[in-house]
N, C-alpha and C positions, 0 to 999 in steps of 0.2 A: 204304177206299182208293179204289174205284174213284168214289162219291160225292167225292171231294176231287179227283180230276182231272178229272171234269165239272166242277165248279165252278171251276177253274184255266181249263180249255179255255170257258166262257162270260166269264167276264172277259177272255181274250187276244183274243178274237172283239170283245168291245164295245172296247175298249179301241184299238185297231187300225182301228175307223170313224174316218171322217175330216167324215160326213155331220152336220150340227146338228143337235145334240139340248135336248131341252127336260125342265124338271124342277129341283126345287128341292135336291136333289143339287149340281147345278152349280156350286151357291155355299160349297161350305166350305172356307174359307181356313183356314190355319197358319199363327200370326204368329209368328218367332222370329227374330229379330234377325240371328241367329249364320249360319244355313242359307245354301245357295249361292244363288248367282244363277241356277241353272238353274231351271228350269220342271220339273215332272213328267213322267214317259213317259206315266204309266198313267191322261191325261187325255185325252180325245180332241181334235181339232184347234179345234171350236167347238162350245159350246152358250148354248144361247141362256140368258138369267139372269134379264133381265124383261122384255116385253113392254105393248104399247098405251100407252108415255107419249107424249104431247104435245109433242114437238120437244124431247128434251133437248138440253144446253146442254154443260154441265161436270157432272165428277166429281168424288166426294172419297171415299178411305177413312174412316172413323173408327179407332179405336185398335182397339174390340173387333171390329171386320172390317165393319162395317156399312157401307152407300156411302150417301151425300147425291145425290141430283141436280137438279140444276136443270131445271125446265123452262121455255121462254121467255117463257111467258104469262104468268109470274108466282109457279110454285108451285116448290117445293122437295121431291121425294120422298122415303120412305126404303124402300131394300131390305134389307134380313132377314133371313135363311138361305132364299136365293132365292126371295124373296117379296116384291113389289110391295107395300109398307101403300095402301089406298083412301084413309086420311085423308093431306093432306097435312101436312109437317113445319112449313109457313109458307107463308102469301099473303104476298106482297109486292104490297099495295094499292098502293105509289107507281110500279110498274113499269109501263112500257107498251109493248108488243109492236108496235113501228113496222119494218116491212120487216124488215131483219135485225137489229133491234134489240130487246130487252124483257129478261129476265133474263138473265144471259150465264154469266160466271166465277164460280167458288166456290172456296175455299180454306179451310183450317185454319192455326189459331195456332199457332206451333211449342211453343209453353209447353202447347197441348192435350195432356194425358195422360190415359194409359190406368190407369183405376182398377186396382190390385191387390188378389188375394183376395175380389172380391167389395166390397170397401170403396170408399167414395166417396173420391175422390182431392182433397182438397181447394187441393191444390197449383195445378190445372188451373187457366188461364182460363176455358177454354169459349168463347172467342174462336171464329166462323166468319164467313169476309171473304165480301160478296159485290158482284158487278159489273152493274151495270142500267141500262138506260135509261129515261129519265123527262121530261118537260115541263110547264115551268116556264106559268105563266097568263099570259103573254105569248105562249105556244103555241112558244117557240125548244125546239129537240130536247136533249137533254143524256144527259149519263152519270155515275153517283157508282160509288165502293164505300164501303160502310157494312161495319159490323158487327155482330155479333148474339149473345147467347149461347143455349147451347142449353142447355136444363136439362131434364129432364123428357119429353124426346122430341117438345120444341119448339124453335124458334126465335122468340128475344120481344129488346126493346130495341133497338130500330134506332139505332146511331151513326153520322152520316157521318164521315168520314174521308177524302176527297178527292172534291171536288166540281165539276161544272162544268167536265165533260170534254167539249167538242163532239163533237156527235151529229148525225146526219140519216137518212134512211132506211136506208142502206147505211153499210158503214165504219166502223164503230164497235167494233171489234178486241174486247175483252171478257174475253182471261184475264189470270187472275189467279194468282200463286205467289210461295212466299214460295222466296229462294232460301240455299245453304248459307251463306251471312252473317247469317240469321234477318231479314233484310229484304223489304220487300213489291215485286216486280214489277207493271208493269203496264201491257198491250199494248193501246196506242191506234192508232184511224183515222184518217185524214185527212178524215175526215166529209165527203165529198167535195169537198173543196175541197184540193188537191193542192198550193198552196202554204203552207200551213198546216204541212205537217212541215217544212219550212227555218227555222218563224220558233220559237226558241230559246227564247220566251216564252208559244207555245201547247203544249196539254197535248194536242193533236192528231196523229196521225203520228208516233208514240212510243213509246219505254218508259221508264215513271215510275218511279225508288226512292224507296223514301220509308219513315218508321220504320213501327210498328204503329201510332205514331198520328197517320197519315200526313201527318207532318212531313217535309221536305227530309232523304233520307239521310246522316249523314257523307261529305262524300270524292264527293257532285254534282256532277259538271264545270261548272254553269253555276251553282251555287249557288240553284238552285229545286228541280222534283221529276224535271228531265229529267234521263236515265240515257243516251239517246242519239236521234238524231233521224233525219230525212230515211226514214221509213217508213209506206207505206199503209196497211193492215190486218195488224196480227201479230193473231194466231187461237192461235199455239203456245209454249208457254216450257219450256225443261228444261235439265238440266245434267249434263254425265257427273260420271262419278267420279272429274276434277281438280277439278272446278268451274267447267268450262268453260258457260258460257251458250248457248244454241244457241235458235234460234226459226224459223218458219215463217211467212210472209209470204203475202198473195196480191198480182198481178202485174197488174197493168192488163185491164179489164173490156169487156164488147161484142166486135162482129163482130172483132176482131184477138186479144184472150185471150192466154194465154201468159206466160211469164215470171214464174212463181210461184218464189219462194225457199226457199232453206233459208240463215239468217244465222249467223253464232258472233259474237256481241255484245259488245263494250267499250263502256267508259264511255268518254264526250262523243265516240265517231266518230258516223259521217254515212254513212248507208245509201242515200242517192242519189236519195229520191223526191220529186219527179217526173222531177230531172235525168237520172239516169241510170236502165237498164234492162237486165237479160242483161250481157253480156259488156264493156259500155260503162264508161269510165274517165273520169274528170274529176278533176282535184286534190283533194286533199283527201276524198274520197268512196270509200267502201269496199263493195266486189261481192263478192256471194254464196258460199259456199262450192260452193252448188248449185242450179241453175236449170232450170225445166221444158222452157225453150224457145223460141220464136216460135211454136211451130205443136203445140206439147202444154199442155193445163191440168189443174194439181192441183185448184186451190183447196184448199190444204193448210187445215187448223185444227188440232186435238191433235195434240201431238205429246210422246211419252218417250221416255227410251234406258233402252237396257238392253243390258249384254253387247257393246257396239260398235257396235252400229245406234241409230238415230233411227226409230222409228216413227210415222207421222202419218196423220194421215185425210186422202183426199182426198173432198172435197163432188163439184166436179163432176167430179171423176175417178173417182168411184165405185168407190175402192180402197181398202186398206192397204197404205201405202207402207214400204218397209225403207231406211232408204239407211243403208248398211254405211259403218264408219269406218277410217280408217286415218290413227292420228291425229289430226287435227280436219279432214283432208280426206275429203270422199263420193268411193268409188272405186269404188261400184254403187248404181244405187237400183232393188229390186227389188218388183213389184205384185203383190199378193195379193188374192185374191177379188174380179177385175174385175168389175164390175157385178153380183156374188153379191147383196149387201145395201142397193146403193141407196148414198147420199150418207151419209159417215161425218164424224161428227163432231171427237169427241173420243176419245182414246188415255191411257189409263192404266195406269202398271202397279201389281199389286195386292199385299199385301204375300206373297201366294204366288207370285209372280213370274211371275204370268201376267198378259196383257195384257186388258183392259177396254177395249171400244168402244164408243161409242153411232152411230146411223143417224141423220139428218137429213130423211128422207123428207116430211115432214109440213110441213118450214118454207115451203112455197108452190111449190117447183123439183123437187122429186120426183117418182116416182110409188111410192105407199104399198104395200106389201103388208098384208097384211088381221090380219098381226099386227105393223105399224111403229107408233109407231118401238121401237126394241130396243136391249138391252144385252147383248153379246154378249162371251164371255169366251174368248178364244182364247189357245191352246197355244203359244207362239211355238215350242219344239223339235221344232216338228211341219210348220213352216211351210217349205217350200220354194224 
């Protein structure tokens, strides 16, 4: 007896830290469908999951729990029952890591399933989308997503699938998600050339629908792959549980900063970039649900909901951001772990319904700690 409440009283002790912890514990998920939306108690606030990748990008679950990550350089990781593999899951020889540009978005097919019993699921595509930067032997910048399948604890067969997304050093948006209509999103730059999202013909400053094989979706407002226009850099895409589209934008760059977004997105509106900005109206032209400011920067990229908030990374806000819903309007946006972890990437939730973030320290604008960049899995009923 008295051995069974030591051991109760050293779990309430660990359990109750709120301090990062490290170790391949951290990683075991419960995938069940049916389970609530909460998060665990008996998990501590953050621990750390993998450590020392090379600027990850984007996340992916797989079915049996495992995460894909992309790194920007070109490589694709896989984690393990909290464990980093050395080898990578695939080079992407065509990618090229320019400014903020090189491997970006990652996604899964919706037809991707999870073997049962042990038995190979023949059902599965094995379909995994991904978002890159590349240059064409004319040396002009660009951007495709391809496809790939994985077999084997590889990724082999490169398909493009949308091609010839202007690209430049900057601005070249990147994710990618398929959303609850089993169709493909996909969050373009204005590569920085700022009239480029008005014109209804470029694939720049945008979000593209398109099938899986990334043909013009049913029901395209402009009957091409444009889903809606007049936007800089979207970095974030997610959806509550109407189905509401929700995305995160960054806001005009250099000595003035500011005016980072948060959008809830339809088809064929017009999110106002370059025209408008914050709080600014023009006909025809639709503003923010939620804006950082004149004088505050996110630089939002991932972003999920869960439970009524939007979480997103901020890069040069060196946060995790909450912005709480009410309805489809933000009625708080609250900051988590200010400058704890350096520039945060991407935000995922995991199918344990806790939240998955990666650091950005390492993409040239950080500064690194001696175990960046990281993937870091945090308790959101724990968060403040």
């Amino acid at each position: 007896m008295i051995l069974i409440i030591v051991v109760i009283g050293i779990w309430y002790v660990n359990s109750k830290g709120s301090e990062i912890k490290d170790g391949s514990d951290s990683a075991a998920i419960t995938i069940n469908s049916n389970e609530s939306r909460s998060a665990p108690n008996d998990f501590p606030e953050v621990s750390s999951l993998a450590q020392n990748l090379d600027t990850p990008w984007g996340m992916v679950f797989l079915p049996d729990g495992k995460i894909l990550v992309t790194e920007r350089k070109g490589t694709v990781r896989l984690i393990e029952n909290g464990s980093l593999k050395d080898e990578p899951v695939a080079l992407i020889s065509n990618s090229q890591e320019i400014g903020e540009g090189g491997l970006l978005g990652i996604e899964l097919h919706p037809g991707f399933a999870k073997a049962s019993s042990g038995e190979p699921n023949f059902s599965s595509n094995n379909y995994i989308y991904l978002y890159y930067t590349y240059q064409e032997s004319s040396g002009s910048t660009l951007n495709r997503v391809v496809r790939m399948k994985y077999l084997d604890g590889k990724l082999n067969n490169e398909e493009v699938i949308v091609d010839k997304i202007p690209g430049s050093a900057n601005h070249n948006g990147g994710r990618i998600k398929f959303g609850p209509d089993k169709l493909l999103y996909i969050g373009t730059g204005d590569a920085q050339d700022p009239s480029r999202a008005q014109d209804i013909n470029s694939l720049s400053g945008k979000i593209l629908r398109v099938t899986d094989e990334g043909k013009p979706a049913p029901g395209n407002p402009y009957d091409n792959l444009v889903y809606s226009l007049g936007h800089r850099n979207v970095q974030g895409l997610t959806w509550n549980q109407d189905g509401t589209l929700f995305t995160t934008e960054h806001g005009r760059s250099g000595a003035l900063s500011g005016y980072d977004e948060i959008n809830q997105v339809e088809s064929g509106k017009n999110y106002g970039w370059p025209e408008i900005q914050g709080d600014q109206t023009k006909n025809n032209m639709t503003v923010p649900i939620k804006h950082s400011g004149a004088t505050t920067t996110w630089a939002p990229s991932g972003i999920a909901y869960l439970n009524g908030s939007l979480y997103f990374g901020g890069l040069r806000g060196e946060s995790l951001y909450q912005a709480i819903l009410s309805g489809n309007e933000v009625v708080e946006v609250k900051t988590h772990f200010k400058a704890k972890f350096g520039r945060i990437r991407d935000v995922v939730v995991g199918p344990d319904n806790m939240l998955y973030i990666s650091t950005s320290n390492l993409d040239g604008r950080g500064s690194p700690a001696k175990s960046d960049d990281q993937i870091l899995k945090i308790n959101p009923s724990k968060l403040q």
